[in-house]
SEMAR-779764 format. One record per residue (C-alpha): z, x negated, y; residue in three letters; residue number from 1. Coordinates in Angstrom, 3 decimals. Example, Ala and Ser with C-alpha at 12.3 -4.5 7.8 and 13.67 -1.06 7.14 Angstrom:
BEGIN
SITE  7.800  -12.300  -4.500  ALA  1
SITE  7.140  -13.670  -1.060  SER  2
END
This chain:
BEGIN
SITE  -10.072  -23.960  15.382  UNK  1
SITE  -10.721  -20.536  15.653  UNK  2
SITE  -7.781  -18.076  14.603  UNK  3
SITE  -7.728  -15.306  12.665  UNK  4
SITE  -6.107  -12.863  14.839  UNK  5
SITE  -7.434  -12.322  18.379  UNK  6
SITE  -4.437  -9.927  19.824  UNK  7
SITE  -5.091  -8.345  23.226  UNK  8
SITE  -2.910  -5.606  25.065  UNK  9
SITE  -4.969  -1.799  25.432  UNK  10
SITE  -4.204  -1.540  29.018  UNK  11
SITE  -3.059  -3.364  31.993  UNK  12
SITE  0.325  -4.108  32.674  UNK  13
SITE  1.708  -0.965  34.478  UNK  14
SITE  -0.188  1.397  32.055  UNK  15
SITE  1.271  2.538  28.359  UNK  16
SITE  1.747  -0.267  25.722  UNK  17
SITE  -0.012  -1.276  23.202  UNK  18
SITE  -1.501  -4.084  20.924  UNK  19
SITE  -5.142  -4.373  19.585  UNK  20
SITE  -5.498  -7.202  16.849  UNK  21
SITE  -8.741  -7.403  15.384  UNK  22
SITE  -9.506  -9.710  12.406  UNK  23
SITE  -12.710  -12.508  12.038  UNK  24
SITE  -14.964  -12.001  10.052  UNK  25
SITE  -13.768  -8.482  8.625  UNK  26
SITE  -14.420  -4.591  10.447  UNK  27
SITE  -10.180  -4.351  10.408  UNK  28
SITE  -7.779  -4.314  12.873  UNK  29
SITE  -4.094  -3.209  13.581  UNK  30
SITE  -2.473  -1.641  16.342  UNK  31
SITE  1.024  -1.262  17.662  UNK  32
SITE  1.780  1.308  19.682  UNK  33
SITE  -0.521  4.459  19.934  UNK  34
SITE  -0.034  5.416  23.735  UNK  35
SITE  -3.059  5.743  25.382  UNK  36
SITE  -5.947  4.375  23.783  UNK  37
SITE  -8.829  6.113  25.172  UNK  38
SITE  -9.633  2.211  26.652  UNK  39
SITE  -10.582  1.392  22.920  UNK  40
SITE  -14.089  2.226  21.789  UNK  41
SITE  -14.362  4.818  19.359  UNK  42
SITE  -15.568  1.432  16.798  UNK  43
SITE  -12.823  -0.577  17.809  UNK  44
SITE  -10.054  2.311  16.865  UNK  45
SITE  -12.276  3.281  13.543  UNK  46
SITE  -11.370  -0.233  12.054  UNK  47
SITE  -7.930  0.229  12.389  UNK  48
SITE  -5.929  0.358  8.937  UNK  49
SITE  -2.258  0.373  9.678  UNK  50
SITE  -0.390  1.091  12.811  UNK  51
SITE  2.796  0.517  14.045  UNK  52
SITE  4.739  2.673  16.571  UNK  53
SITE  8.071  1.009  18.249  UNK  54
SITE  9.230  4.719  19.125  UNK  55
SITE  7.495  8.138  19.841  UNK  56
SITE  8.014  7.992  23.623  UNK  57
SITE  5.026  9.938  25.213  UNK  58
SITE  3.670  6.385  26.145  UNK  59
SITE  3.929  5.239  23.076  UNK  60
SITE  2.909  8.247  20.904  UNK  61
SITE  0.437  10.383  22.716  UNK  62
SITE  -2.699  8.452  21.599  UNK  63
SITE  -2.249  9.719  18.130  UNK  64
SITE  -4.645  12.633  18.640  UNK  65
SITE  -7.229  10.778  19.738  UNK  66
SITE  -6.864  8.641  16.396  UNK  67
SITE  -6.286  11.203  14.343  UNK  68
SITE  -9.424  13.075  15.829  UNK  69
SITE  -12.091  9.751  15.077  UNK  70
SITE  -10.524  9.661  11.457  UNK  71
SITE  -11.520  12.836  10.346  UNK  72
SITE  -14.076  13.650  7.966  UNK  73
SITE  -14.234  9.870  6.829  UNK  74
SITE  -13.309  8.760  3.921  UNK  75
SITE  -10.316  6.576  4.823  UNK  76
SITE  -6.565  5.910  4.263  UNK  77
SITE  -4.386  4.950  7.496  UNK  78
SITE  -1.093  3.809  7.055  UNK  79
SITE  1.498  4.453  10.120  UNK  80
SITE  5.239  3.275  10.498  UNK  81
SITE  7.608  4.437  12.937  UNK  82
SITE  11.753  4.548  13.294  UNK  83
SITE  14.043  6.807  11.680  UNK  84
SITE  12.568  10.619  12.858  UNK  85
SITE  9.108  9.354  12.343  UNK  86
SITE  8.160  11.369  9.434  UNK  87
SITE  9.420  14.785  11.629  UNK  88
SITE  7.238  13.564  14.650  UNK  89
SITE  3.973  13.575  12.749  UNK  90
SITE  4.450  16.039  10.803  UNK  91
SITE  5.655  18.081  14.277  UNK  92
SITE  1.834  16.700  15.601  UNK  93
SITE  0.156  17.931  12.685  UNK  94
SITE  1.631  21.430  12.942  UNK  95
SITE  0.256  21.540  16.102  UNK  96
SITE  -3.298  22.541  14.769  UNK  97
SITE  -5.090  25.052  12.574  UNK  98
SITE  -6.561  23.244  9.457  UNK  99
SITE  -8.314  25.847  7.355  UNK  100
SITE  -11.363  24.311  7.524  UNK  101
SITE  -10.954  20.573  6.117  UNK  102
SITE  -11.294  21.738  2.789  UNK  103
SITE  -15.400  21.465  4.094  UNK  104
SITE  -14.721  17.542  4.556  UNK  105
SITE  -16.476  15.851  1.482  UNK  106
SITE  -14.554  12.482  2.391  UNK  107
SITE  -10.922  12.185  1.506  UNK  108
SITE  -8.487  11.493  4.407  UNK  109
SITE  -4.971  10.188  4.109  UNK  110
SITE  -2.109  9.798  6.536  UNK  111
SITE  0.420  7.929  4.603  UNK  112
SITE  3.279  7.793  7.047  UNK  113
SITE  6.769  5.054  6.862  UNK  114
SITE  9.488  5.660  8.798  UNK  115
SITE  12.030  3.103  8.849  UNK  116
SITE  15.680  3.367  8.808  UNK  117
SITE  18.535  0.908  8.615  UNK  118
SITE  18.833  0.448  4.923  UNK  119
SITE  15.636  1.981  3.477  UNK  120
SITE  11.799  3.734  4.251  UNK  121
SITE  10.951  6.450  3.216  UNK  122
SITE  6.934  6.990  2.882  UNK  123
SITE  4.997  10.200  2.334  UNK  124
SITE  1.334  10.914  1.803  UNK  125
SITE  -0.150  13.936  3.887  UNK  126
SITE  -3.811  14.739  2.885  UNK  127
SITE  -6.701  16.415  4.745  UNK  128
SITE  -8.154  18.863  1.614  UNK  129
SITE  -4.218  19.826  1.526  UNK  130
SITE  -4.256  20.709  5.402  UNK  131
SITE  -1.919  17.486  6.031  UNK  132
SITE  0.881  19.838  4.251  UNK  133
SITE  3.713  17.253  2.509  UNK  134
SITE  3.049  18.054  -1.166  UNK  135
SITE  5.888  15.595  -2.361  UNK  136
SITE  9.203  14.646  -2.112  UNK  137
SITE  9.111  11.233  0.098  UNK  138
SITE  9.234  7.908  -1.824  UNK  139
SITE  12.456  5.679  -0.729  UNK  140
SITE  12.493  1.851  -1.139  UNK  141
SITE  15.361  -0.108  0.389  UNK  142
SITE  14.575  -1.784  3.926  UNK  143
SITE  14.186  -5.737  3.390  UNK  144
SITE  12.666  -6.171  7.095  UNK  145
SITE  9.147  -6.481  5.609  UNK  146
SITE  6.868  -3.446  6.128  UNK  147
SITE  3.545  -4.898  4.926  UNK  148
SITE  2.535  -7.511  2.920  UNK  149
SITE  -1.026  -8.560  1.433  UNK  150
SITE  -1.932  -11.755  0.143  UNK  151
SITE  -2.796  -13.172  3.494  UNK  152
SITE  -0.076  -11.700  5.886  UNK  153
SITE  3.001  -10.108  6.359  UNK  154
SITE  4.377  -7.373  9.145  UNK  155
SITE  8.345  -7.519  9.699  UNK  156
SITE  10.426  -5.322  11.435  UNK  157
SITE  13.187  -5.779  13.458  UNK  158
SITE  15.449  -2.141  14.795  UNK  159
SITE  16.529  -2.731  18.251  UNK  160
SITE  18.411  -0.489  21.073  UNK  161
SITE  16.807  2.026  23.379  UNK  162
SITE  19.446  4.501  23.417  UNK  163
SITE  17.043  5.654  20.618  UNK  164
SITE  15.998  3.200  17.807  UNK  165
SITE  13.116  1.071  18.634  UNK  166
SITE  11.213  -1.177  15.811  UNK  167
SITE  10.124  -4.525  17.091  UNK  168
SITE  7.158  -5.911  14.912  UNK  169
SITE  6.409  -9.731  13.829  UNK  170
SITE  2.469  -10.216  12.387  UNK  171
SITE  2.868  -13.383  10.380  UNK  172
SITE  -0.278  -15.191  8.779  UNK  173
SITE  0.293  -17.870  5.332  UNK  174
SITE  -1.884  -20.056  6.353  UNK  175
SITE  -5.292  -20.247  8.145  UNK  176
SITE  -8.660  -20.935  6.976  UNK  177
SITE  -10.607  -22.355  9.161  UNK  178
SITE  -14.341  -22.117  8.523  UNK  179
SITE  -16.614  -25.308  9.733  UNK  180
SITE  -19.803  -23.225  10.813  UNK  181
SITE  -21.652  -26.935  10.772  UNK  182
SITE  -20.834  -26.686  6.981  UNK  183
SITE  -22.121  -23.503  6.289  UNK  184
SITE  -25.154  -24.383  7.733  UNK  185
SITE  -25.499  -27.830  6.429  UNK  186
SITE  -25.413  -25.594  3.150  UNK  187
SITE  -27.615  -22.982  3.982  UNK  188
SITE  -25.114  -20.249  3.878  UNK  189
SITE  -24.986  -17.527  6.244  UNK  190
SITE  -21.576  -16.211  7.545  UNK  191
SITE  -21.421  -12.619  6.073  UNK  192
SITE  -18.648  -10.267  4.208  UNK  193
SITE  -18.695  -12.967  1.375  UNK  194
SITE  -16.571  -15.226  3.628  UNK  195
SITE  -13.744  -12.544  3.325  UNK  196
SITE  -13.818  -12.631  -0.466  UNK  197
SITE  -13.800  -16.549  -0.369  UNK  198
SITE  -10.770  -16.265  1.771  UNK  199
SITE  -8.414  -13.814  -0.132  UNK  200
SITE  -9.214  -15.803  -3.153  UNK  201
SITE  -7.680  -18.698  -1.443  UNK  202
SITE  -4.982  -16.608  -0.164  UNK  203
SITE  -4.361  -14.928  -3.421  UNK  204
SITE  -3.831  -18.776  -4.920  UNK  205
SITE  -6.975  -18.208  -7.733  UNK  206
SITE  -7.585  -21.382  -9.520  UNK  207
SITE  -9.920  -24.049  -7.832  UNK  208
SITE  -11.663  -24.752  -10.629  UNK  209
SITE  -12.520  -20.984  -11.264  UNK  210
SITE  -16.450  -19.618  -10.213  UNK  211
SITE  -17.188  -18.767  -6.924  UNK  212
SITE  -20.298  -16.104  -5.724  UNK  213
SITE  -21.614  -16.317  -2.777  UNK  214
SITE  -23.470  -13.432  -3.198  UNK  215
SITE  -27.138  -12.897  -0.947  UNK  216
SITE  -25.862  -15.635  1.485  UNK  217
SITE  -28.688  -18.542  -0.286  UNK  218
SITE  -32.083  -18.728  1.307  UNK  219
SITE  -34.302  -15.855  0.268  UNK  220
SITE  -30.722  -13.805  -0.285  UNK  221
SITE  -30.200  -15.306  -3.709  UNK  222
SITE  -26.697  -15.353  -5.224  UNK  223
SITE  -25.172  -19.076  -5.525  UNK  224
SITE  -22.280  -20.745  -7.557  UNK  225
SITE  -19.786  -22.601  -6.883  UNK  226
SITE  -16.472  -23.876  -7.721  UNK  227
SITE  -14.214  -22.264  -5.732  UNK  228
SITE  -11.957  -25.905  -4.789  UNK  229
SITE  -15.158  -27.709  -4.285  UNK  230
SITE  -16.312  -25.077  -1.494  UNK  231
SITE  -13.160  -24.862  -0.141  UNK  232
SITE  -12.898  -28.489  0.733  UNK  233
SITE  -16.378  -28.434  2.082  UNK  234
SITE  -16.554  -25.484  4.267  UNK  235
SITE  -12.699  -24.888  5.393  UNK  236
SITE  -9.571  -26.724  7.185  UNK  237
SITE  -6.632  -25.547  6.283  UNK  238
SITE  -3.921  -25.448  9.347  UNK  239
SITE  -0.419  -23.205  9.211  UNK  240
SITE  -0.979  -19.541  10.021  UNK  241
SITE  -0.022  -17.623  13.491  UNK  242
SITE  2.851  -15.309  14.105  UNK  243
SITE  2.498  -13.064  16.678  UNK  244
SITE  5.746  -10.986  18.102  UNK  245
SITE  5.496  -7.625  19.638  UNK  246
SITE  8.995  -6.481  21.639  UNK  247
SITE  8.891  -2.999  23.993  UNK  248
SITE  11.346  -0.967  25.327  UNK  249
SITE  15.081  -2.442  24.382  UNK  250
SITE  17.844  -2.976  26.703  UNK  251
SITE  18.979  -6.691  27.514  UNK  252
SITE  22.260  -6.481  25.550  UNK  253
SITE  24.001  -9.170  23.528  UNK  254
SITE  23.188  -7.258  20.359  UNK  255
SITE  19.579  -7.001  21.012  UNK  256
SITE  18.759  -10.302  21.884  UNK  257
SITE  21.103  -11.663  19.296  UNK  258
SITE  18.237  -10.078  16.825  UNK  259
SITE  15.240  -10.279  18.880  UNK  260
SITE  15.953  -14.407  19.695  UNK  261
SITE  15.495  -15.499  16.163  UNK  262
SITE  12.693  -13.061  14.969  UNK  263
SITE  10.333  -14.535  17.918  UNK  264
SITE  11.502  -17.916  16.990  UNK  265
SITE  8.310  -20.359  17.126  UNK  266
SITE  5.952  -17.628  17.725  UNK  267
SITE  2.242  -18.347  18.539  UNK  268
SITE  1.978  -15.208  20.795  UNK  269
SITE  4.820  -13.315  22.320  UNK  270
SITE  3.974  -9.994  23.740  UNK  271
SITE  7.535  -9.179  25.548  UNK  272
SITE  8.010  -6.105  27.936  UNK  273
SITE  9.395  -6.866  31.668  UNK  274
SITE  9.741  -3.378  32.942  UNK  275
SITE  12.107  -4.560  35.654  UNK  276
SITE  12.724  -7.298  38.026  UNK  277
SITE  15.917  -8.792  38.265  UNK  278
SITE  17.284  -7.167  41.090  UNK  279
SITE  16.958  -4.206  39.708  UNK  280
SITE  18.979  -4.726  36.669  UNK  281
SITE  21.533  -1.550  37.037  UNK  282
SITE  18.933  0.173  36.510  UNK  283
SITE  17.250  -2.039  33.955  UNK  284
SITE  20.510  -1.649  32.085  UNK  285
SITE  20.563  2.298  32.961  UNK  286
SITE  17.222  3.097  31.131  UNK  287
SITE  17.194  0.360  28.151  UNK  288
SITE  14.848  -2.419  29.465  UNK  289
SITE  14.385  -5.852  30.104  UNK  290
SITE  13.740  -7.549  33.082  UNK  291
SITE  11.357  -10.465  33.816  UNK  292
SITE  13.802  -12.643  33.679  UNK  293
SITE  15.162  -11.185  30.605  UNK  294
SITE  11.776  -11.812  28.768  UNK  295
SITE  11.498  -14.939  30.166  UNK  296
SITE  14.618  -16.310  28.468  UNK  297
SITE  13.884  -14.696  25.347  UNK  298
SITE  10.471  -16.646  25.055  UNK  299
SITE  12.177  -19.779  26.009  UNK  300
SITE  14.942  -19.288  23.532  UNK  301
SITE  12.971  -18.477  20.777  UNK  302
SITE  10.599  -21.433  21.996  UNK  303
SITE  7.277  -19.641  21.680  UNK  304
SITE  4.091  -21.114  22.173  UNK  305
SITE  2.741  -18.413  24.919  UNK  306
SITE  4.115  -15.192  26.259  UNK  307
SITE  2.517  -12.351  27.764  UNK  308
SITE  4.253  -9.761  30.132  UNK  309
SITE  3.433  -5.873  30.204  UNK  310
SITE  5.046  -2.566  30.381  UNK  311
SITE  6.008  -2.873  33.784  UNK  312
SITE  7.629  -0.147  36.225  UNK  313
SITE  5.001  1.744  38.405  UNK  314
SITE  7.574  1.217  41.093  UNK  315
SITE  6.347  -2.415  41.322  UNK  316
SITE  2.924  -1.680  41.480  UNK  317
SITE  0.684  -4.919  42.802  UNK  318
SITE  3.681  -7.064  42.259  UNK  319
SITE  2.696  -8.613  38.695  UNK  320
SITE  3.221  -12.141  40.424  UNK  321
SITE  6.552  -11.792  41.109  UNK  322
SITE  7.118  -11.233  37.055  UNK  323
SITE  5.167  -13.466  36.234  UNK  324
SITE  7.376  -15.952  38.700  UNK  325
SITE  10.787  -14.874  37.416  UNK  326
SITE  9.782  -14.696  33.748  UNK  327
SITE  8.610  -18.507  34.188  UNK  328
SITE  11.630  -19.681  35.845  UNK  329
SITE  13.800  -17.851  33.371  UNK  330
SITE  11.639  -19.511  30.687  UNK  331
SITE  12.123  -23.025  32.050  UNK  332
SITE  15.538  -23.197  32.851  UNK  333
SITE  16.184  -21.619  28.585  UNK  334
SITE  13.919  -25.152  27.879  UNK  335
SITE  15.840  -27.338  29.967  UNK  336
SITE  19.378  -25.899  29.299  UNK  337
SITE  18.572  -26.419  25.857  UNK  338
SITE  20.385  -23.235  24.774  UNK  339
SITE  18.172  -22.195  21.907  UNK  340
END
């Protein structure tokens, strides 16, 4: 089965942070974490809807020019969410510029910016024709621990310790459809946008009995019926959705993990900083990181299905082995101990 998120880190493992997750079959993607991103295609960053920054750390922040730079001009709405300050950091970006020329761009252009505190978020819009100048009083909602939500997915929160506050981000799927390409062609039907529309109708629970277009997909790109139950049970298997975890820059404390341990719990895909190796824990502890081991423990508490390490300390340079080795033993001995 193929899934419906194929996440992949923006750099390697001693350079800045950040997650890429495309979706199939759709021109979308988020991202979490804006650090460098010059490693992304200009394509790749253009289907990018929302993203979500952990903190606005220089490696995790400085990549917003280059995104706000390939958005101009095009008629688009990104969404961004951040920790408490968030709202004063991009508009602090913004200001940075002269933007009395936009009011040439024909497209509209949004920024429509979160930033997340303890009990509440506060959004604002910030418009190109207005020169990205706040024209209204921020909109405040209380802060349930779920950021976005669409019919097929949800993005959670979690606000962790950095001596600053950090978000930690959980991409959940409902359930996945899983399209038999033997099907499709045993029908004739092409894969195309359509398959998108067939799949938020499924997500978005319309009735199976209800009409279904499958519009220019038929031989000679003729529209075709169907009921939308009967072509789900041809083409698709349904299997549960993924949940992918994304965790960067905390410290190891008991109040951290004590969050951290159950909002990774059964994750498909754990992407888990190790900036330090064990040994150096003072200073792991000193700066507000984890250590290999540290990560390790948290995957194999939380019992995730796969982990990936990054965010490592250039003082360790050509040493990824020996966090890989140390996360894995950390992760074992959590299994075997039983602890979660």
């Amino acid at each position: 089965m193929r899934p419906s998120f194929h996440p992949r880190l923006i750099n390697g493992p001693y350079d800045d942070p950040g997650l890429f997750v495309p979706f199939l079959y759709e021109k979308r993607a988020l991202l979490f974490d804006l650090g460098d991103i010059h490693t992304l295609p200009a394509r790749d960053i253009l289907k990018v809807t929302h993203v979500f920054v952990s903190h606005t750390h220089m490696d995790h922040f400085s990549g917003f020019d280059r995104l706000l730079r390939l958005f101009l001009g095009r008629g688009k709405n990104l969404h961004l969410y951040g920790p408490g300050g968030f709202m004063g950091n991009i508009e602090g970006k913004l200001a940075g510029y002269t933007w009395n020329l936009v009011d040439q761009y024909t497209a509209p252009f949004s920024l429509h910016v979160a930033e997340v505190r303890e009990k509440n978020v506060l959004t604002r819009e910030y418009r190109c024709r207005d020169g990205f100048a706040a024209t209204a009083a921020p909109e405040d909602a209380p802060f349930t621990g779920v950021l976005l939500t669409e019919p097929s997915l949800t993005v959670s929160a979690v606000i962790l310790d950095h001596k600053t506050e950090c978000l930690g981000f959980r991409l959940e799927e409902r359930f996945h459809v899983n399209i038999i390409k033997e099907a499709l062609s045993g029908m004739n039907l092409a894969v195309g946008p359509w398959l998108r529309d067939f799949k938020q109708a499924l997500y978005g629970g319309k009735d199976p009995e209800s009409d279904f277009i499958v519009k220019g997909a038929g031989r000679e790109n003729a529209d075709r019926h169907f009921r939308l139950g009967e072509l789900a049970s041809r083409i698709t298997r349904i299997s549960p959705g993924q949940k992918i975890v994304y965790l960067t820059d905390l410290a190891g404390s008991p109040g951290n993990l004590s969050k951290v341990i159950p909002f990774a719990k059964d994750a498909d895909y754990l992407f888990v900083e190790a900036a330090f190796l064990d040994a150096d824990r003072n200073a792991a502890y000193e700066k507000r990181h984890l250590t290999a081991m540290d990560a390790g423990r948290i995957a194999g508490l939380a019992g995730v299905k796969q982990y990936t390490l990054f965010h490592h300390s250039p003082r360790y340079t050509d040493m990824a082995e020996m966090f890989e080795k140390e996360a894995a033993d950390a992760f074992a001995s959590a299994i075997q101990t039983g602890e979660r």
